[in-house]
N, C-alpha and C positions, 0 to 999 in steps of 0.2 A: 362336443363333450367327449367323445370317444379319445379323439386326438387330444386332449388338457388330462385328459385320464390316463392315457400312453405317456407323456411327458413326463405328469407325476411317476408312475412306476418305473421310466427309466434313472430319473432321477434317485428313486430310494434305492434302487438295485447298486447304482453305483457310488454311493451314498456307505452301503452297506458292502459293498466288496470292498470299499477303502479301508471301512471298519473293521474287518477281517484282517483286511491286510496287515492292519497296523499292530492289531493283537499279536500275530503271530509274529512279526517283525519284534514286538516288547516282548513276548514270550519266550523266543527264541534268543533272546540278549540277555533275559534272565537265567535262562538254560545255560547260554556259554558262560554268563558271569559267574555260576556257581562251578563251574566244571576251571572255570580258573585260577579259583581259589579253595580247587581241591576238594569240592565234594563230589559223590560218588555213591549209588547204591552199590552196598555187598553181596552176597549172595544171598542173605536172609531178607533181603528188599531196605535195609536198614541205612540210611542215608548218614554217612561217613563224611568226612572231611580229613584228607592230606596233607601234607606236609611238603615242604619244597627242600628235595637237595639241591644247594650249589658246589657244583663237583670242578676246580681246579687244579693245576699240576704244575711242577717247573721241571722239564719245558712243558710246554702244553701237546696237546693230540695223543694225550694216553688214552688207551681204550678202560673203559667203564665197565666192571663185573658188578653186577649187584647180587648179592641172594646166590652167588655161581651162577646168573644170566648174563651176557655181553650187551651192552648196550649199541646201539645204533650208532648214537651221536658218541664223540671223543670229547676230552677237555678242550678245553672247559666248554661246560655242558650242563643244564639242569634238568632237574625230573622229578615228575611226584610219588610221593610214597605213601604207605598205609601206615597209623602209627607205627611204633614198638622199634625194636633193634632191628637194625639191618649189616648185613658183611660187607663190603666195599671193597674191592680191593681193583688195582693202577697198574697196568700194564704196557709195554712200549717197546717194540723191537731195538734190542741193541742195548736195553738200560735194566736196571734192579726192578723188583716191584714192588709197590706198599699195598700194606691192606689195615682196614682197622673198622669195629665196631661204629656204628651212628646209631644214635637214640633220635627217631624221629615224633614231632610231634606235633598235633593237628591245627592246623593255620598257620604254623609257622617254618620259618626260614633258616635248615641247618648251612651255618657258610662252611665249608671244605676245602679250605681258599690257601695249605700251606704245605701240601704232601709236594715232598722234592723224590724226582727219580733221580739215581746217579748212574751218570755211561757205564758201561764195564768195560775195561781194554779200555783206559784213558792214557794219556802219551801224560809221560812223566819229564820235565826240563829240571834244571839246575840252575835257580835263579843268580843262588852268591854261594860260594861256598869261602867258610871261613877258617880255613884251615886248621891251623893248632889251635885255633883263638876260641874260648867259651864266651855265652852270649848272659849279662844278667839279666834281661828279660826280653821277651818280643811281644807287645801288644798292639790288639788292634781297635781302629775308631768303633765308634755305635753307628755307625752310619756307612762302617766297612769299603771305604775308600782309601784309606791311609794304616799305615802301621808305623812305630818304633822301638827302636833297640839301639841297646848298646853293649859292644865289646868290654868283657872284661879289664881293669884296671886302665879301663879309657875313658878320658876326661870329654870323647866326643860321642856324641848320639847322631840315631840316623834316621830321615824320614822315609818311608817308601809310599810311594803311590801304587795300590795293590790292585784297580780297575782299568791300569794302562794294558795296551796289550804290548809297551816296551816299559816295563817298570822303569820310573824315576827313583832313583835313590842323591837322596842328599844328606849330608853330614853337617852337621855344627857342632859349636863349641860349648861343651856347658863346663867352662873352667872354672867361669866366677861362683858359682853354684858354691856354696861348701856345704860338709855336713853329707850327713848318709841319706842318700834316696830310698824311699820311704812305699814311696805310688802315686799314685797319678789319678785325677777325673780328667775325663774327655769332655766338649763341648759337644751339645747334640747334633753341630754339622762336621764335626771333627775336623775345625778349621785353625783350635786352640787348646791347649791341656794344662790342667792346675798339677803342678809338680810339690809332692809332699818330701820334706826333708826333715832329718833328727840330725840336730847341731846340739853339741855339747847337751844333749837331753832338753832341748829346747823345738819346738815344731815349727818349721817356716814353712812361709808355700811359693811358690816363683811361679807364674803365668807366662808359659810361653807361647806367639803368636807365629802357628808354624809358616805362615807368609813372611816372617822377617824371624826366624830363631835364634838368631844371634843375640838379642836383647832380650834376653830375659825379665820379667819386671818383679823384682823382689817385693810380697804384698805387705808384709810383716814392718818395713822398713817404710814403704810409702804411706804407709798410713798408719803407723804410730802405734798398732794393735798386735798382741796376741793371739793369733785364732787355732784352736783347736780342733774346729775340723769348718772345711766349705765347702761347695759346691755353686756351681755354674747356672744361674735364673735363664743367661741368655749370651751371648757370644761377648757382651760388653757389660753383666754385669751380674755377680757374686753375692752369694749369700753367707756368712760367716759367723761362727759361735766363740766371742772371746769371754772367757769368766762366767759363763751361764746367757750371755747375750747374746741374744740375734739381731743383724744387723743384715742390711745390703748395703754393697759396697758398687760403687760404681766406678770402672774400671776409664772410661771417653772420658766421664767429667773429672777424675782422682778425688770423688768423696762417700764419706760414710754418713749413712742416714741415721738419726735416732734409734734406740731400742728399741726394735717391735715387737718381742717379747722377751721376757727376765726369767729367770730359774729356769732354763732350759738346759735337760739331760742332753739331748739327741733331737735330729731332725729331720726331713727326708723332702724333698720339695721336686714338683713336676712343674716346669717354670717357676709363675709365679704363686702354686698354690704349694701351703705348707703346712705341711704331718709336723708335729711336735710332741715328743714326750719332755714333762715339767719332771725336778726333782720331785722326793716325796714330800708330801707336807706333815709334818713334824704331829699334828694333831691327830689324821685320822690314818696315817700310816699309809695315803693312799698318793699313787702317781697318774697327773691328765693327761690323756693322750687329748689333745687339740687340733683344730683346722684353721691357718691362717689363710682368709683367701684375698684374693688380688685388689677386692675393695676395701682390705685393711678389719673386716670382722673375723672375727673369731667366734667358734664357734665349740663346744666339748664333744668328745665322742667316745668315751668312754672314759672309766675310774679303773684302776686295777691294786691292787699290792704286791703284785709283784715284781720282784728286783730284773729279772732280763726282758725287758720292755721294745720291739725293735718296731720301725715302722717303715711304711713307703707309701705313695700316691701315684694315680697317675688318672689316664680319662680316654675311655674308648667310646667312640660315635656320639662325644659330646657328654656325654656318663660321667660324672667322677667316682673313681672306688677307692677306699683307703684300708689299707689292710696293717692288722697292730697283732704283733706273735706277742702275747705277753706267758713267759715261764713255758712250758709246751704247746699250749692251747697259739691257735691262728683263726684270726675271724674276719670277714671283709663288709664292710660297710660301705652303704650306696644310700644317700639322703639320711646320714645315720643309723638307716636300721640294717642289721646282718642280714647280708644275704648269700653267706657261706662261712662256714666253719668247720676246725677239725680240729681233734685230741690226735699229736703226733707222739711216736716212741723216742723226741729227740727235743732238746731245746736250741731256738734255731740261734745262729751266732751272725749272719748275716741278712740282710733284705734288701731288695730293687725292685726295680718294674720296667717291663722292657715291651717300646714300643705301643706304649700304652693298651695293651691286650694282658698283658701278662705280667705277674709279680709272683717272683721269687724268694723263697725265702730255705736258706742253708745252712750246716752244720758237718766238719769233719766229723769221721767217726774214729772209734781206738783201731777199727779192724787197717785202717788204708783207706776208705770210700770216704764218700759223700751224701749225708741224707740230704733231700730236694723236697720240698711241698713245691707246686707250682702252681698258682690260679690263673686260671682262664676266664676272662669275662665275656668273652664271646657265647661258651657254655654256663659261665655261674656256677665251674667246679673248681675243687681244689686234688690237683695230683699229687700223691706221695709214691718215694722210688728212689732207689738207691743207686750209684755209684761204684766205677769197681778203683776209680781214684783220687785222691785229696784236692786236685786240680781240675776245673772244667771252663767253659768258655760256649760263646756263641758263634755256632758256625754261619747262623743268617739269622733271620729275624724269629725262628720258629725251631731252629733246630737246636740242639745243645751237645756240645763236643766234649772230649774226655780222651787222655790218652793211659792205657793199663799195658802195663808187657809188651812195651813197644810198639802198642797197636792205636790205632785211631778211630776211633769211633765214632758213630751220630743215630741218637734220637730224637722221635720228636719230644716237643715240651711236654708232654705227658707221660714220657718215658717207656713208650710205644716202639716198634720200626726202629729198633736196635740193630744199626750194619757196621760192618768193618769195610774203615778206605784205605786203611793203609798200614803195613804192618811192620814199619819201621821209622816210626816217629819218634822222634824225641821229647818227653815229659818236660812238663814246667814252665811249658809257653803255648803261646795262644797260637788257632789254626783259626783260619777264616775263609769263607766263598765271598768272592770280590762282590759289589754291589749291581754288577752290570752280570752276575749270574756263571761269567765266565769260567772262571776261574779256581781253583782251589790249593792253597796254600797252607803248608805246613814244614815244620824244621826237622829234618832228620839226617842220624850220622849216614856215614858211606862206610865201607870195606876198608878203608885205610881208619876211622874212628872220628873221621871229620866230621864238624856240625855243617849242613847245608841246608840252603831255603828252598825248597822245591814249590813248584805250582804245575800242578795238573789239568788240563784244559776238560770242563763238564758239559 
């Protein structure tokens, strides 16, 4: 008996160490699991929950200040925080530094995924220099691997390959072209460009395919239409407004599709999904702003009356947002309901959306500048900020470039981390950082009054 008595007690002891063991094994998983997703007692015993920065750079391995503490770890780097605002700021031997506000907040994920440092003492080359010759424009792709220009009272245009580290330039002929050059859409791999022309007050468009630019494909002629303004679905295929009609056009197969929709003002499309504003309707003096999406429904998203109606779309981590300036007021709709708005001092004259995080929306002003609203969907705000000139451009996917008094400038899209790179650029053309990060390119005269391409290695 003795011994069946020792058995059983060995057995519950070890029975019950297991049971211990396993509590504190699950207790201790709950323990870490909360400590992972940022909670925390404070000092008043009060159990808190943080926030995750994720803190990126180009390049990376900048050191991390928070608060005016250093952090351990470099970029890109994460780290928890207690709600409320926090100071940030990037630091890097040898390079500028950024610093900016973060609103943090509890369980979630602020991403910091766009702050650029620039070298200081960067080597400056002379890519082309064009002598006596002025340039009527130099732009660059969305996708900032490619640029073109063209010489003054030259019937030839030029490609550059601006991510080479031997720039490719090539030249074609755009003779057949007539009629005044007007502007230009890029394709989203900037593999193609829709070229806008004013002939005898008539609008044509010609599609050039920069793999073969010598053939330009006159759109206006090949398919029997008048379009007033288009834009690019896809590398092969066009969206186009003739007489109030929207139409796709398909560039592989040379045809047009039916009306997919009628009384159309204006349009703004992220591939296949499309922003519409309708004329007014005569009855209640009001204009739709609509959503055509890729399975052909339509849907309303707002009624307005008023007359400067502008739109854009676009769609970050799967989101779509669409954002309608109507007269000053800007509002951005997600599932239809607002989920940002602003009363601007400006009625805006242009909109985009760039890179599907951000949408712009623009207006010169009398002084010389530029007013900028910019939303960001990443935060779900809208930035407003001025300009010191008529002309701006994107220098990378986050930054926004501007040249004033021969200077060159870059902020971020918030209009934050305001630096000077250079301070003899020439206005009225585009500057770009090549895609591969390299590089930095912009048009400035020389000592003798020449225009020259310059690119600064970053």
């Amino acid at each position: 008996m003795d011994r069946e008595r020792k058995k059983r007690l060995h057995t519950w002891k070890i029975i019950l160490t297991d049971a211990i063991i396993v509590i504190l094994v699950a207790s201790l998983a709950v323990v870490l699991s909360f400590i992972a997703m940022g909670y925390k007692f404070d000092d008043d015993g009060k159990l808190d929950q943080s926030g995750l920065l994720q803190a990126e750079s180009t390049p990376t391995g900048a050191t991390v200040i928070i608060d005016g503490e250093a952090m351990f770890l470099h970029t890109n780097m994460n780290h928890l925080l207690p709600e409320g605002d926090h100071e940030v700021r990037l630091e890097r031997e040898g390079y500028d530094s950024w610093q900016n506000t973060v609103a943090i907040k509890s369980g979630k994920l602020y991403k910091l995924d766009y702050p650029r440092l620039f070298k200081q003492d960067r080597e400056v080359k002379t890519i082309k220099n064009f002598g006596d010759k002025a340039l009527d424009f130099f732009l660059t792709s969305p996708d900032r691997k490619n640029a073109l220009y063209r010489e003054t009272d030259s019937s030839n245009w030029s490609i550059i390959k601006i991510d080479k580290d031997d720039p490719e330039i090539t030249e074609f002929d755009m003779s057949a072209v007539p009629g005044e050059f007007v502007g230009l859409v890029w394709s989203d791999d900037g593999d193609k460009v829709l070229t806008k022309w004013n002939k005898d007050g008539i609008i044509e468009y010609w599609l050039i395919d920069l793999a073969k630019p010598d053939n330009p494909l006159e759109i206006n002629k090949e398919f029997g239409l008048e379009f007033s303004k288009m834009r690019f679905i896809n590398g092969s295929e066009l969206l186009g407004l003739e007489s109030g009609n929207l139409r796709k056009v398909s560039i592989s197969d040379r045809a047009v599709s039916r009306v997919l929709i009628d009384q159309v003002a204006d349009f703004y499309n992220d591939n296949q999904e499309i922003v519409y504003v309708l004329d007014k309707d005569d009855s209640s003096d009001k204009r739709t702003v609509g959503l055509y999406r890729s399975d052909a429904k339509t849907e309303v998203i707002k009624k307005t009356t008023a007359d400067n109606v502008l739109v854009a779309v676009s769609e970050y981590l799967g989101e779509q947002y669409v954002g309608v300036s109507s007269g000053s007021k800007i509002e951005i709709f997600h599932e239809k309901e607002t989920v940002a708005k602003v009363k601007l001092d400006f009625v805006p004259e242009e909109a985009s959306a760039r890179i599907g995080r951000l949408m712009t929306f623009s207006a010169k002003s009398s002084d010389g500048g530029t007013n900028l609203a910019v939303f960001d969907a990443e935060r779900g705000e809208i930035f407003n900020f001025k300009l010191e000139s008529q002309d701006f451009f994107w220098l990378d996917d986050y930054l926004i470039g501007n040249v004033a008094e021969d200077k060159l400038y870059a902020r971020d899209f918030d209009g934050t981390n305001r630096r000077e790179l250079s301070s003899s650029a020439a206005s009225n053309f585009d500057a770009v950082i090549s895609k591969n990060n390299r590089w930095l390119y912009y048009l400035a005269s020389n000592d003798a009054g020449e225009l020259e391409l310059k690119r600064e290695e970053l």
